[in-house]
C-alpha positions as CSV (number, residue, x, y, z in Angstrom):
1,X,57.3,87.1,131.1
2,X,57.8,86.8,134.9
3,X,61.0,85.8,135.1
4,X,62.0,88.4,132.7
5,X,60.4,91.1,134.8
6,X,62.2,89.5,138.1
7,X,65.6,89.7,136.0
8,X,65.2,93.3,135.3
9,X,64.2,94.0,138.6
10,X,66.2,91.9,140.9
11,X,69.8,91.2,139.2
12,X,71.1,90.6,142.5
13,X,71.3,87.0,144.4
14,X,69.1,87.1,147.2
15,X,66.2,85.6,148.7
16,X,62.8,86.9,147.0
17,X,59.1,85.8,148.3
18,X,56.7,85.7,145.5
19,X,52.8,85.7,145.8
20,X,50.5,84.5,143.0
21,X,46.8,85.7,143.2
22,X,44.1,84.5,140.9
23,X,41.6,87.1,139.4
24,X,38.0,87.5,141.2
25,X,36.6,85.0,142.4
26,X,38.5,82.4,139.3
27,X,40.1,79.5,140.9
28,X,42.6,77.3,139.0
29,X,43.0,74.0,140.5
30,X,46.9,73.4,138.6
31,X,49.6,74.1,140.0
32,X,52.3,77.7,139.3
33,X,55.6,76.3,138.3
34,X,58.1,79.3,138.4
35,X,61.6,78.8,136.8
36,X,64.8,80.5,137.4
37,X,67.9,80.3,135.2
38,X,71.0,81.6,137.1
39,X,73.1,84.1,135.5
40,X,76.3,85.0,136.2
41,X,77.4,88.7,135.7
42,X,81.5,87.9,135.3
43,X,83.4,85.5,133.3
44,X,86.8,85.7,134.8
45,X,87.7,83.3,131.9
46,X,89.5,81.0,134.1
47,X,88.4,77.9,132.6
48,X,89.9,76.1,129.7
49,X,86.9,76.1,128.0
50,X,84.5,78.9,126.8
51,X,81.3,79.2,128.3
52,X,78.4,78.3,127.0
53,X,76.9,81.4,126.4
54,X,79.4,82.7,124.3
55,X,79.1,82.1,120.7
56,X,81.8,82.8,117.9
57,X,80.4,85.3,114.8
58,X,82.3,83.0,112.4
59,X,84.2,80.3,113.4
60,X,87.4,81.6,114.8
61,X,90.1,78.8,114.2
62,X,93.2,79.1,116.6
63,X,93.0,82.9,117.1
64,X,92.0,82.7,120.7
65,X,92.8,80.7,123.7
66,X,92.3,80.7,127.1
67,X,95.4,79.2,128.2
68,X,98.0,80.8,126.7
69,X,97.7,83.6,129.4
70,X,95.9,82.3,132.5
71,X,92.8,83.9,133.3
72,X,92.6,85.7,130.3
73,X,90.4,85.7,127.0
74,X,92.9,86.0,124.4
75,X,92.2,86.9,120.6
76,X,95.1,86.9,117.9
77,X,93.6,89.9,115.6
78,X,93.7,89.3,111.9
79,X,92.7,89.9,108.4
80,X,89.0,91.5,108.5
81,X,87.2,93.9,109.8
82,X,83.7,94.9,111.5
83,X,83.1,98.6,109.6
84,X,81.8,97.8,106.4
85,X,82.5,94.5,105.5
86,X,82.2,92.7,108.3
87,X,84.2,89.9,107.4
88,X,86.0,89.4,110.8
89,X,85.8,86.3,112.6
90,X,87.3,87.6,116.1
91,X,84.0,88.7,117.4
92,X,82.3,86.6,120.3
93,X,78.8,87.4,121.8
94,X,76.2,86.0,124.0
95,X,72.2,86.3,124.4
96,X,71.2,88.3,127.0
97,X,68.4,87.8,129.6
98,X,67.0,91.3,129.2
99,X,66.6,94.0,126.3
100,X,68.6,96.2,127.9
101,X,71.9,96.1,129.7
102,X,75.2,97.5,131.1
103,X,78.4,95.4,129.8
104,X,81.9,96.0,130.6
105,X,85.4,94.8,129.9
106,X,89.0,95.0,130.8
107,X,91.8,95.3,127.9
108,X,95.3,95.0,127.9
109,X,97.1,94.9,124.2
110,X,99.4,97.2,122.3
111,X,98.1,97.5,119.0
112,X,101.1,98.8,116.8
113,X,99.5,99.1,112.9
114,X,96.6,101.2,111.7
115,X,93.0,100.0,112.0
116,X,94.3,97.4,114.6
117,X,91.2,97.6,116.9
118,X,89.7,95.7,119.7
119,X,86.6,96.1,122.5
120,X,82.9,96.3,122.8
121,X,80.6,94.9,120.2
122,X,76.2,94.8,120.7
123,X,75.9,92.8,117.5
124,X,72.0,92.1,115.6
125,X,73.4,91.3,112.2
126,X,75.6,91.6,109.8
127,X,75.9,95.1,109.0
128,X,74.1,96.3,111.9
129,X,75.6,97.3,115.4
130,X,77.2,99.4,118.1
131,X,80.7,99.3,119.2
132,X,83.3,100.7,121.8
133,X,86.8,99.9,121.1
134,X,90.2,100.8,121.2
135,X,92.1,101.6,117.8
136,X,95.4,102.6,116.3
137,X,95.5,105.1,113.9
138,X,99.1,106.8,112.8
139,X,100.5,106.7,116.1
140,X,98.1,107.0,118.3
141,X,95.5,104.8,120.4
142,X,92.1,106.2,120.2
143,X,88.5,105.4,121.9
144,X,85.6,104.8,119.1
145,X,82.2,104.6,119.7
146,X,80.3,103.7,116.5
147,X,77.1,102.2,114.9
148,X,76.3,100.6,111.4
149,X,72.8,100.5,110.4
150,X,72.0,98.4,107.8
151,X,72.6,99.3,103.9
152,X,75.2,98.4,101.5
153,X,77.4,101.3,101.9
154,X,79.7,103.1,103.9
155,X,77.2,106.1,104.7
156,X,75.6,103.9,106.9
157,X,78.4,104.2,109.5
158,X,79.1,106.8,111.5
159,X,81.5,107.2,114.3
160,X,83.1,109.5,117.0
161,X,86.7,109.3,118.0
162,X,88.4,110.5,121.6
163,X,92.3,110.6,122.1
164,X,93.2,107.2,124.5
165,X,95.4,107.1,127.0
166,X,98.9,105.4,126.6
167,X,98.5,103.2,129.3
168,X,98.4,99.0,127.8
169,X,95.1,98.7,130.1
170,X,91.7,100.0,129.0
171,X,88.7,99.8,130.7
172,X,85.6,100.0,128.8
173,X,81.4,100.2,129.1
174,X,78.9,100.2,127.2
175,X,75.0,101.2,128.4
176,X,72.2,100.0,126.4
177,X,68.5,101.5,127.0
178,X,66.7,100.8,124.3
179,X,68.0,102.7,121.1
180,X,70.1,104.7,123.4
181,X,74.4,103.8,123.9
182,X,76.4,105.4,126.4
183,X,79.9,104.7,126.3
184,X,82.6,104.9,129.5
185,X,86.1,104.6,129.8
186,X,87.5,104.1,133.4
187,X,91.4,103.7,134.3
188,X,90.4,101.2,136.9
189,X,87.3,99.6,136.2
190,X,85.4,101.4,139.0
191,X,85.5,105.3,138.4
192,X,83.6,105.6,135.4
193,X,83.9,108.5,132.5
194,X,81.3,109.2,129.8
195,X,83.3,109.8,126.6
196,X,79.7,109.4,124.8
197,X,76.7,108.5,123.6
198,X,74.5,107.7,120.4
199,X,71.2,106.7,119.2
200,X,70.9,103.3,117.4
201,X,68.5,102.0,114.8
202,X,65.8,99.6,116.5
203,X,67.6,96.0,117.7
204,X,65.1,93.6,117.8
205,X,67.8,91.0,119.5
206,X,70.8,92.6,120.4
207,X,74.0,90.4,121.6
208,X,76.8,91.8,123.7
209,X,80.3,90.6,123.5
210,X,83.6,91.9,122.1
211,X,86.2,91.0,119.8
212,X,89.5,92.0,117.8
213,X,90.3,92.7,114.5
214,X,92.8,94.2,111.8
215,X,90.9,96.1,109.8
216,X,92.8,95.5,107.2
217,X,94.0,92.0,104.9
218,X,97.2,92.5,107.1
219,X,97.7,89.3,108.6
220,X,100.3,90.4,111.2
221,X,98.4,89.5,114.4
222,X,98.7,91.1,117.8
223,X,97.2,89.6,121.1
224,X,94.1,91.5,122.9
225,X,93.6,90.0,126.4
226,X,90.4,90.6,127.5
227,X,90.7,90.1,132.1
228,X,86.9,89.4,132.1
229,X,83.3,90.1,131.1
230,X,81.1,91.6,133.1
231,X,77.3,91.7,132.0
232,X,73.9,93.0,134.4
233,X,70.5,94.3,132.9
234,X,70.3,97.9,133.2
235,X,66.7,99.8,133.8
């Protein structure tokens, strides 16, 4: 409703004058009561505990922490994966106040085995979303921007594939407008590049977070720290 619209429209703190007029000559003697939930566009992840927006896929066990390197979300990949299956657990997302949205990330990790692969997730269901990660395949680190609409086979992914630079930091972003992704990589955080974009089947509820997996039953586990989070709707 109204706040929804202010959200969209206003994702910046601020000081905002709102004016409520009845229609005609209608007079309503009860009073307007307007709510307004903060939101906060970063998670630095300097707490010891998670946020309570975030919420785990499946239940995680000791494969993350955020003290084992300060100030950093860290996930321990392992056996699973989010292609086809989707049996990993190393997925967290949160609800977001608006249908559509602009979501970013810093990663650090070295993934050394094939379909090691960490990042972006806009999860609806099981078997059905968009993702922008980083994955190792023979040698090389590569950027992947990919959807799975829902079926129960492996022609209902598809997914494009860009060369990734050596360097241990990645910085990643995804763009959601309705059915439309566009991905960016950046070497900063701040300069942005498209490497590109896709159309989506309808997401009714979309959740963005991000997460890291093996792809595989390996159970050889390498860390992804994630620096932070950062989350504002997009028009």
């Amino acid at each position: 409703g109204l706040t929804d619209g202010l959200r969209a429209c206003h994702p910046e703190s601020g000081v905002y004058t709102f004016h409520v007029y009845g229609h005609g000559s209608s007079s309503n003697a009860q009073p307007y009561t307007l709510s307004i939930q903060p939101f906060e566009k970063y998670d630095h992840f300097s707490s010891a505990a998670l946020n309570a927006r975030w919420t785990w896929l499946r239940p995680a066990g000791a494969r993350w922490s955020l003290t084992e390197r300060s100030g950093y979300m860290r996930i321990k990949t392992g056996p699973g994966e989010l292609n086809f299956n989707d049996t990993t657990s190393n997925v967290v997302v949160q609800r977001f106040p608006t249908a559509n949205f602009d979501v970013r990330t810093s990663l650090e990790w070295i993934p050394s085995k094939n379909f090691h692969e960490a990042g972006l997730v806009i999860y609806q269901e099981a078997q059905h979303y968009v993702k922008l990660t980083v994955r190792y395949n023979d040698g090389t680190r590569n950027i992947v921007l990919a959807k799975r609409k829902p079926g129960h086979d492996f022609s209902y992914y598809s997914e494009s594939v860009w060369p990734a630079s050596n360097y241990p930091v990645t910085y990643l972003r995804l763009v959601r407008h309705n059915a439309q992704y566009t991905a960016y990589v950046s070497a900063n955080g701040q300069n942005w590049t498209i490497v590109g974009s896709l159309t989506a089947e309808t997401m009714a509820s979309p959740r963005p977070g991000f997460g890291a997996w093996n792809g595989t039953v390996d159970n050889t586990g390498v860390n992804a720290d994630f620096d932070w989070f950062y989350g504002i709707p997009a028009n």
